[in-house]
N, C-alpha and C positions, 0 to 999 in steps of 0.2 A: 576309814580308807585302807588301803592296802600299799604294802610297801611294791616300787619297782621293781618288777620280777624279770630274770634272764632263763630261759628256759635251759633242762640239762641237753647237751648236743653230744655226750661221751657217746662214741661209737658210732652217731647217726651224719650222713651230709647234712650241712647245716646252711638251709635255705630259709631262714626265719628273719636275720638283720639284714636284709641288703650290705652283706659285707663285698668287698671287691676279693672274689678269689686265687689273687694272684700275690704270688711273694715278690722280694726283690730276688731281681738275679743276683747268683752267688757270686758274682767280682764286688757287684754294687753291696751286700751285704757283708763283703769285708772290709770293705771301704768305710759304711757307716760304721763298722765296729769299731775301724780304729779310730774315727771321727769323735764317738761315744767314749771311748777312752780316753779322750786327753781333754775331756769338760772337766773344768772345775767344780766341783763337786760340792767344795767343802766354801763356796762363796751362795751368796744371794744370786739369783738372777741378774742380768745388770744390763749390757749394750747390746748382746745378742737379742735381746726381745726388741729392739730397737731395729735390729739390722732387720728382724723377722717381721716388722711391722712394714719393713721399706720394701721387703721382696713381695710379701701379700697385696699390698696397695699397686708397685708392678703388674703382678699377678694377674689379679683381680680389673687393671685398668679404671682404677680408681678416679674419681671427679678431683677436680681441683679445689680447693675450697674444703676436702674432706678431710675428716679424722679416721683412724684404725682403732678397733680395740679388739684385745685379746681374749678367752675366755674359754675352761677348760672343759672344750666341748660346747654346742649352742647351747646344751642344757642349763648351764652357769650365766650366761648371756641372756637367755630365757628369765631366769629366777634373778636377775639384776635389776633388768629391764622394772620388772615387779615391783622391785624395793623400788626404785628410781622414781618410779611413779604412784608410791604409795602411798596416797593423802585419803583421809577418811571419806568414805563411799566412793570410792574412785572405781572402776571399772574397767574388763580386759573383754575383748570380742573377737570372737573366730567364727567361722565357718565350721560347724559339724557334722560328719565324722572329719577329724583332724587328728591334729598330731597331739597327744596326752599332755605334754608336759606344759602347755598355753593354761588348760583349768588347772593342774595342779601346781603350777606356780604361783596363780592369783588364789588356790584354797590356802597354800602356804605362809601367803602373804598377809591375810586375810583382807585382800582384793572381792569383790564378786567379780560373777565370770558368766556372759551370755556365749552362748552358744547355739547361732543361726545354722536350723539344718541347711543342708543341700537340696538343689531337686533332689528326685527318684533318680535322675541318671551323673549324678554327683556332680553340678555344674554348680556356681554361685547362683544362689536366688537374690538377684538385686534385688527385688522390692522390698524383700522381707532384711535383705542385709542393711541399705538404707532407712527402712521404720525403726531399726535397733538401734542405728546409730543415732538415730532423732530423738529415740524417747531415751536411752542409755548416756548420752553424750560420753563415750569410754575414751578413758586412758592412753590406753594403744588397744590397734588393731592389729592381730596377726595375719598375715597371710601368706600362707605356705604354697612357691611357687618352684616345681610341684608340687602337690600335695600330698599327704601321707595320712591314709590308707591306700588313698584312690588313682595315686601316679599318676593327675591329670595337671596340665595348666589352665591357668581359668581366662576367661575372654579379658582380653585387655581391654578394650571400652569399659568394660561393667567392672573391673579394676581401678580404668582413672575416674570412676562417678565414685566409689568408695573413697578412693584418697581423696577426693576434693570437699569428701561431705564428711570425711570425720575430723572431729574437734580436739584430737591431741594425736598421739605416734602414730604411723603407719609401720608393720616391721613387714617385711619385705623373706621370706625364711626363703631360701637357693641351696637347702641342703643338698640338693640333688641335681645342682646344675651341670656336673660333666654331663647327664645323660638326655637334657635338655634341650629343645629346640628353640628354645632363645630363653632371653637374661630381662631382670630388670633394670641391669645398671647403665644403661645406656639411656634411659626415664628420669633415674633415681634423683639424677639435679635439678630436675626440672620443681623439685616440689622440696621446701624447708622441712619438713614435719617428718618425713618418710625415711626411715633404715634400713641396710639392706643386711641379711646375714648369711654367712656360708658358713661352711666348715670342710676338714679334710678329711672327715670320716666314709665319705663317700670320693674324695682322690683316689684313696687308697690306703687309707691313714687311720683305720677305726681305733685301731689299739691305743695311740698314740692322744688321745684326747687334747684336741686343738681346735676349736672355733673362733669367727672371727666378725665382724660388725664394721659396718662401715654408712659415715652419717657427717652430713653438716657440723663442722670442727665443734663447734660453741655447745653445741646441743652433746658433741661427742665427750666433752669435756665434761659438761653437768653428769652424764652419767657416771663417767669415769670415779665420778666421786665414791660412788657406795662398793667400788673393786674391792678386795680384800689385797693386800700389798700379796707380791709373788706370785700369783696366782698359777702361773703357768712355769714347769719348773724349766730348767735348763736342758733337761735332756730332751722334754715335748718341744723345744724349739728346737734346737741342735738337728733330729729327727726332719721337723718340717721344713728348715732350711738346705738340708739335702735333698728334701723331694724335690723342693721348687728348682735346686738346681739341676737335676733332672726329671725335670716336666715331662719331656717327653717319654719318659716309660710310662709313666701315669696317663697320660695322655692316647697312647695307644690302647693299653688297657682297657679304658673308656671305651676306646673307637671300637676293638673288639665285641665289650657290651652289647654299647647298642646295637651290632651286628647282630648278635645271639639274641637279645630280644626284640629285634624284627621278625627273625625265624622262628623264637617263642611263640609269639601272636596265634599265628595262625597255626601251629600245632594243634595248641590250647583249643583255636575254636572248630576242629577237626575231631575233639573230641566231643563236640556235642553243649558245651560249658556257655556262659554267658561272661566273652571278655570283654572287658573296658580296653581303650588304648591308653597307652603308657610313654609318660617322657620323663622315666627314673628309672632304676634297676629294680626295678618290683613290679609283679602285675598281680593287677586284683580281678581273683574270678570267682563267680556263682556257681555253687554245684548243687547237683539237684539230690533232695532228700536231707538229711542231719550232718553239716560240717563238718563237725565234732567226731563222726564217726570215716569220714573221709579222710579227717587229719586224724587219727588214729591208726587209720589204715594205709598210710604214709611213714606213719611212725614204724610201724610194725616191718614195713618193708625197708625201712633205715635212711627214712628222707626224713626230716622236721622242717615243717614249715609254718605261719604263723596262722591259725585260727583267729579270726577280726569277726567274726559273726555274732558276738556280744558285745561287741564295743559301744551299738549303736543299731537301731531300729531298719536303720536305711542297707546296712552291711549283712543283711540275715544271709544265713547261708555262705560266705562270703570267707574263703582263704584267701593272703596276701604271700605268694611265689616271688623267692627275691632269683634274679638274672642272674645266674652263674657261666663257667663255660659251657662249651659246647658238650663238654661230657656230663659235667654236672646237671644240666638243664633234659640230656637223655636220659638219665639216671630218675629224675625228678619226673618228667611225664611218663616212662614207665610205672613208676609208684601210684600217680594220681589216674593211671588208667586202670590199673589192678585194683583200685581202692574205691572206684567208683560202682 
């Protein structure tokens, strides 16, 4: 296997992580600094993860009946989940092309790991997701909503036939729900078995590594077992507790997005390209001829963006463009039009 790789971005616009490209305004980032200044440093984590637990559950409009847990970044939350449920031959199932760190947390674990392709036009294939789940009877099931490569939501019927036909976890991934046209959490009670997870790395918050899990208390609590104590330090809350208190910069942020990639869309298929629609800050498109040499000639003209066309059978051809501003995203379709 190969280790997680960050690509170099020194000197290039960096359209490869779906980062949010906005800072804090400079009052708010004096503000957090002096916020950041006067944490305890030299203590344990302690009631602040507590407070940080009550604002996200606010937040988020949490169920009643439900638990919070913390987790540094969904990646951590990901590779718990793993351990949690790690009993010999136990098995994790996704939808593929997906988001990486579902197989390599059950390889880590040493979980097996099915992986149900997509259609050709990256929708869930029920038939073939329900036969996996028959003949697999798995662990948990992931499902990233939306999904990463392909920034789609998947049909909700053919979502509650999966959660009702699988025989242990449903995880529920909302990485990308600021840019979302709806949620699972308003579902999510309806059914014991099923998790939902976010994180603030698509707020606006990537630096800052903070994800977050929300599930039927008793079941939140079994997992909570295999946490490592601390996990999340003082200053990643401190951080996430001044977003949440201003939401609304982050929130507009968002709103901006999605503006710019609704205008994205149809640039993209202006130039001739095969786009998918998108409800994340990423759009995934087909260009014609070698990727690799498209994303290179992006490179050259000092865009990076992520090549996904070997990730998987179904992605050939296939860059993943993350939603920047409205300059960034000009910047970016000049490159991809000169490079084509």
């Amino acid at each position: 296997m190969h280790a997680y790789a960050v690509q170099d971005a020194s000197g290039l616009l960096k359209m490869d992580a779906m980062e949010n490209p906005y800072r804090l305004p400079a009052a708010l980032q004096a503000q957090l600094g002096q916020r950041l200044g006067a944490v305890e440093l030299n203590r344990y984590p302690g009631s602040r993860l507590d407070a940080l637990r009550q604002a996200l559950a606010r937040h988020a409009q949490m169920p009643e009946g439900f638990g919070l847990m913390l987790g540094n970044g969904s990646d951590e939350l990901i590779s718990l989940l793993a351990m949690a449920c790690d009993r010999p031959g136990a098995t994790i199932l996704a939808p593929v092309p997906g988001f990486v760190m579902y197989a390599m947390s059950a390889q880590l674990q040493g979980l097996n790991f099915v992986g149900v392709p997509l259609t050709a036009d990256f929708e869930l294939d029920e038939a073939a997701m329900l036969a996996a789940i028959e003949q697999h009877q798995p662990a948990i099931v992931f499902l990233a909503y939306p999904n990463n490569p392909t920034a789609n939501l998947w049909d909700d019927t053919v979502v509650e036939r999966i959660v009702a036909a699988a025989p242990g976890l449903v995880v529920m991934d909302e990485a990308y729900q600021p840019f979302a046209s709806r949620s699972y959490i308003d579902r999510v009670a309806r059914h014991g078995h099923v998790l939902l997870m976010r994180t603030l790395s698509k707020f606006g918050l990537a630096g800052v590594r903070l994800g977050y899990m929300m599930g039927p208390s008793a079941l939140m609590a079994e997992i909570d077992k295999v946490r490592p104590p601390y996990n999340v330090s003082v200053l990643n809350a401190e951080c996430a507790l001044f977003a949440l208190e201003h939401a609304e910069v982050f929130d507009a942020q968002a709103a901006d997005l999605r503006a710019q990639r609704d205008a994205l869309l149809p640039a993209l298929r202006a130039l001739g390209l095969k786009v998918w629609n998108s409800d994340a800050n990423m759009v995934l498109v087909r260009v014609p001829g070698e990727a690799q040499a498209v994303f290179e000639g992006m490179k050259a003209r000092g865009v990076l963006v992520k090549n996904v066309s070997k990730m998987h059978p179904l992605l050939a051809n296939c860059l993943r463009l993350t939603v920047g501003s409205a300059d960034d995203n000009a910047q970016m379709l000049r490159a991809l039009q000169q490079s084509l």
